[in-house]
C-alpha angles and dihedrals in degrees: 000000000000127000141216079213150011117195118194124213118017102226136106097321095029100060098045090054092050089050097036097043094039089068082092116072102201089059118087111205121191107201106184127182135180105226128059129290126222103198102185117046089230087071090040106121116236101232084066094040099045110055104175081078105063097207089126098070091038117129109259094011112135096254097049123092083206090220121178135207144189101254084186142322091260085056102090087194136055111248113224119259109197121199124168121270106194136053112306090043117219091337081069086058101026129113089246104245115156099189127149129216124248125277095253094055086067096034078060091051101057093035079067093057107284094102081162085067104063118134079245087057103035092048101079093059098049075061099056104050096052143061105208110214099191115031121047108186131096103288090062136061127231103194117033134138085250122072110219134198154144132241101246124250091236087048098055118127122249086249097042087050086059095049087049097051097042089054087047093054097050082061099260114154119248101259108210096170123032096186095059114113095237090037120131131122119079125318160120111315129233098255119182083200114097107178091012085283103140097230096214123191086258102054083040112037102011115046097051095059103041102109097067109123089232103059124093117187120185129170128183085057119123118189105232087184149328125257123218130191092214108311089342117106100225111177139316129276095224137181127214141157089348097310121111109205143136137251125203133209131162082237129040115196115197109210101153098123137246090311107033102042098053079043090052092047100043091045085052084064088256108134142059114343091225094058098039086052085049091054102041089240111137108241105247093175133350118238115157092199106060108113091359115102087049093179127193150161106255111214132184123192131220115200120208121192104222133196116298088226084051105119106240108179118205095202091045123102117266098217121019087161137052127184118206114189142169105246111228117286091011122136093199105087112227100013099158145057135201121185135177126205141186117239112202101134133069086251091063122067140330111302093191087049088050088235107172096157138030140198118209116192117187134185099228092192112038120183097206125087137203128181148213136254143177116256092194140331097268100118083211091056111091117239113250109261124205120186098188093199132186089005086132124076093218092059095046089045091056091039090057086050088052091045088052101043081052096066094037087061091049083060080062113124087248109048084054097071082057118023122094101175149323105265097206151019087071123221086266095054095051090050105095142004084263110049091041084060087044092072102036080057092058094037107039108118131156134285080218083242093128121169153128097079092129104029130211117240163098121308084242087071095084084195094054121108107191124015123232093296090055091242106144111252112258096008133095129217094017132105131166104212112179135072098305093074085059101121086212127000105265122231105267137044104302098232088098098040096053097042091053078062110051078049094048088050095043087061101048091046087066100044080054091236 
């Protein structure tokens, strides 16, 4: 059977397409994943319906692709890269966070050459996929797909007041709502989770409308390529059960993720024709950019043994909180993130460090860059992935202001009735620039918020892969719609932000732009 058309990969971005696409009847839409699918919410595992546990994300769990990745030359080990294996995508194994970036991330966007993805613009579709509990004014939708709320000030754990506080006393603004345009300071983060239940794309976009005659869903499928009649994408070369076959459709979507979309392209023979001739792969169509701009969030964590008599509860949340703040001499409002979270269950922390608390700093607009490869032509082999991370000056310079506001924090009134120590980084450590880089250098790891890989932008961008309407440059009847097509990680976790994308070209699609 043929298809209007064939979407690749069921996660954040996929499933909105197949919900969104399938409003028209006389559209048939084929969503395929890889990983499993759990229809009714009775049969829904745990790991992937309770969030606070973390299971999900775990290395080796069965929703998680296990991924790894090169932190930074000084690192001797890969650090784990976890992305979703199952319908709903990472937003089935993420921390459920549904925050946007700021305005100026997408006012960036469209001054390169995407004027379609400005925040005015943008704005109406982060409407449209939530429901804001919480907060009813223009900034907020009432009736999405996406459920949105707050941890309450009265429900705030023992460990999340004292980061409050502290923030408060460095002189930090109180922050009520993270997703307003002029918000920054310490407060309540956007969580897609009521009840602790993690609301997926699946369980959100996908299982209310699967019913529709048009729509096709099947899982345990892996795209080996793409076919093409000439520069017409044609249809997918696919595996399952055994049987390699191919479906066809007029149009193929590429939601596969940062990872799996640039995969699925270079092993179509679609990059840079070094790579592709390295790699015995015939060059289909030349395109520089795809795998190169990997974009992240850098983090590095600072681990802090508590009192033994200090309540730590296992079923609790492990960040309620969450300060954005501007590091000192930077033009990019809210460029950084500190988090602190609460550490009860063997998922959290080292139990033989003692470790009760945690402190997370990320750099939320990194100027550095990595990239991905191919590491063979076995669709089933994961592309190399190189972070990069802390290479520029600029990046290393903000990350040693964040360690540092971190400590001073831990000196707060309140930490005091709890905290025995930092457990690392040590006094020596602490001692100069260097050796504070040093360590960075040796700690940074991802905020599992990977993208770019298949950037968004004008032909004139030799390194861009789709153009605003995510239609891949020189092709026909191919998009990559998920967060690899982001031009620069936004500031901010990148669930929103993906998911504004698959509804703005969803949109598009049925208007036939």
């Amino acid at each position: 059977m043929k298809y209007n058309v064939v979407i690749v990969g069921a996660g954040s971005a996929g499933c909105v397409l197949a919900s969104r696409l399938t409003e028209d009847p006389n559209r048939t839409v084929l969503l395929l994943e890889a990983g499993p699918d759990y229809p009714e919410f009775e049969q829904y595992p745990n790991d992937l319906k309770y969030g606070y546990n973390q299971v999900a994300s775990a290395v080796g769990a069965p929703h998680n692709w296990s991924f790894t990745g090169i932190s930074t030359s000084e690192q001797g080990n890969t650090m784990p890269v976890p992305r979703g294996r199952v319908v709903g995508g990472s937003s089935a194994i993420n921390g459920q966070v549904l925050l946007r970036g700021v305005p100026e991330d997408y006012d960036n966007w469209a001054s390169w050459g995407n004027d379609e993805w400005s925040f005015e613009k943008t704005l109406p579709y982060f409407r449209k996929l939530e429901t804001d509990t919480d907060i009813h004014d223009d900034f907020h939708g009432f009736d999405g797909p996406i459920p949105v709320r707050r941890h309450k000030e009265e429900t705030w754990l023992p460990a999340q007041q004292a980061f409050y506080q502290a923030c408060r006393a460095e002189g930090y603004p109180h922050d009520p709502d993270m997703n307003n345009p002029d918000s920054g300071g310490v407060g309540p983060i956007p969580m897609n989770n009521p009840d602790g239940i993690r609301m997926s794309t699946s369980l959100t976009y996908l299982n209310p409308v699967r019913h529709r005659l048009n729509l096709t869903v099947r899982s345990g499928v892996t795209a080996h390529r793409l076919i093409f009649d000439g520069n017409r994408a044609v249809g997918v070369q696919v595996e399952s059960g055994g049987e390699v076959f191919v479906v066809e459709g007029d149009e193929i979507i590429c939601s596969g993720g940062a990872v799996g979309s640039p995969q699925l392209l270079l092993l179509s023979g679609i990059g840079p024709d070094d790579h592709l001739q390295e790699m015995g792969i015939a060059l289909h169509h030349e395109l520089p950019g795809v795998g190169q701009n990997l974009r992240d969030h850098p983090n590095v964590r600072i681990p802090v043994r508590v009192s033994k008599d200090f309540p730590l509860d296992p079923e609790a949340p492990r960040t309620q909180l969450a300060l954005r703040y501007t590091a000192d001499g930077s033009s990019d409002r809210n460029d950084m993130q500190i988090l602190q979270s609460s550490f009860s269950s063997p998922m959290g922390g080292d139990p033989l460090e003692g470790e009760g608390i945690r402190f997370t700093c990320i750099i939320e607009l990194a100027l550095g860059a990595g990239e991905l490869k191919l590491a063979s032509t076995d669709p089933y082999e994961q592309p190399l992935l190189d972070y990069r991370y802390l290479e520029e000056p600029w990046d290393r310079e903000r990350m040693r202001e964040g360690v540092r506001l971190c400590l001073k924090l831990l000196e707060g009134e309140e930490y005091r009735k709890f905290v025995e120590e930092c457990i690392s980084p040590t006094e020596e450590e602490l001692a100069s620039d260097d050796a504070l880089d040093q360590w960075m250098l040796q700690n940074v790891t991802t905020t599992q918020h990977i993208s770019g890989t298949c950037k968004m932008g004008p032909s004139s961008d030799g390194m861009a892969v789709v153009d605003q309407y995510c239609r891949v440059h020189g092709l026909e009847g191919l998009r990559v719609v998920d967060v690899s097509v982001l031009p620069d990680c936004i500031r901010a976790n990148t669930n929103a932000t993906t998911i504004m994308i698959a509804e703005r070209v969803a949109e598009w699609m049925r208007q036939a732009q």
